[in-house]
N, C-alpha and C positions, 0 to 999 in steps of 0.2 A: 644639364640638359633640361631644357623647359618643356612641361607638361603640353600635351598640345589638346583641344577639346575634338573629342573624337563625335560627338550628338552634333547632327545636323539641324537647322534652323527648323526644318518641319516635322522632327522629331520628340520636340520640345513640350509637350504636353501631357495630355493622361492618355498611355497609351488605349487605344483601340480595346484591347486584349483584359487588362482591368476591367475594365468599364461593362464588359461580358461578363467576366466571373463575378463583379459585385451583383451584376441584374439577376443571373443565375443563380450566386445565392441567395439572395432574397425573395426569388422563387423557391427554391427547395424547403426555407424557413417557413415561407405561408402554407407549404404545401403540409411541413412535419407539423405548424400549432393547427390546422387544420383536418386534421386526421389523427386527432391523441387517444382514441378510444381503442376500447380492445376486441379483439374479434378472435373465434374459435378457429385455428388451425388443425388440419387434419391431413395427415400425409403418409398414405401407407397403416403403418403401425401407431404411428405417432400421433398423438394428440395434444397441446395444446391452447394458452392463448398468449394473443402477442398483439403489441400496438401494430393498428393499421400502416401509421407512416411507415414502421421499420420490415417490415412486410413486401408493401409496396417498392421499397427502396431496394432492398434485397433480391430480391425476382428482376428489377431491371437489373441488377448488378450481376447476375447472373445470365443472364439475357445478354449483357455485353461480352460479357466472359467468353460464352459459349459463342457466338459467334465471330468473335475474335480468333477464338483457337481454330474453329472450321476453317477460316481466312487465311489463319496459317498452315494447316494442314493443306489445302486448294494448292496454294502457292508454291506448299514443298512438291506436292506433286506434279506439278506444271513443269518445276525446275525454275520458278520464275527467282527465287528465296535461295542466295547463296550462303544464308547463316546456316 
C-alpha cells in the first residue's frame, strides 16, 4: 500500500502557530533578563524577597487560573458544561 502525502500545498510552511510561540517567547525572555532584581514580598504573614520577573509571572499565572476556574464554575452553573 503506498503512503499517500496527506499536507496540502498551502500547508507547506512554518506554520502560523510557531511563528507566535517563537515571538512570545522572546517576549517573555526580554521581559525575565529585564526584570533580574529583587524586590521585598509581603503577604499576610509572610515576608520575603524574590526576583521581579518570577513575581510578575506568577501573579499572571494565577490570574489565569483563577479566572479560568470562575469560567468553569459559570458554565457548570448555566448547565452549558456537560463534563
Amino acid at each position: 500500500m503506498a503512503s499517500r502525502d496527506v499536507t496540502e500545498p498551502h500547508q507547506r510552511g512554518i506554520p502560523p502557530t510557531l511563528i507566535g510561540a517563537v515571538v512570545l517567547a522572546a517576549i517573555v525572555l526580554i521581559f525575565v533578563f529585564q526584570n533580574t532584581h529583587r524586590v521585598p514580598i509581603h503577604f499576610l504573614w509572610f515576608e520575603t524577597d524574590a526576583q521581579l520577573w518570577f513575581m510578575l509571572l506568577l501573579t499572571a499565572a494565577v490570574a489565569i487560573g483563577s479566572a479560568e476556574l470562575f469560567t468553569m464554575y459559570l458554565r457548570r452553573r448555566r448547565g452549558g458544561d456537560d463534563h
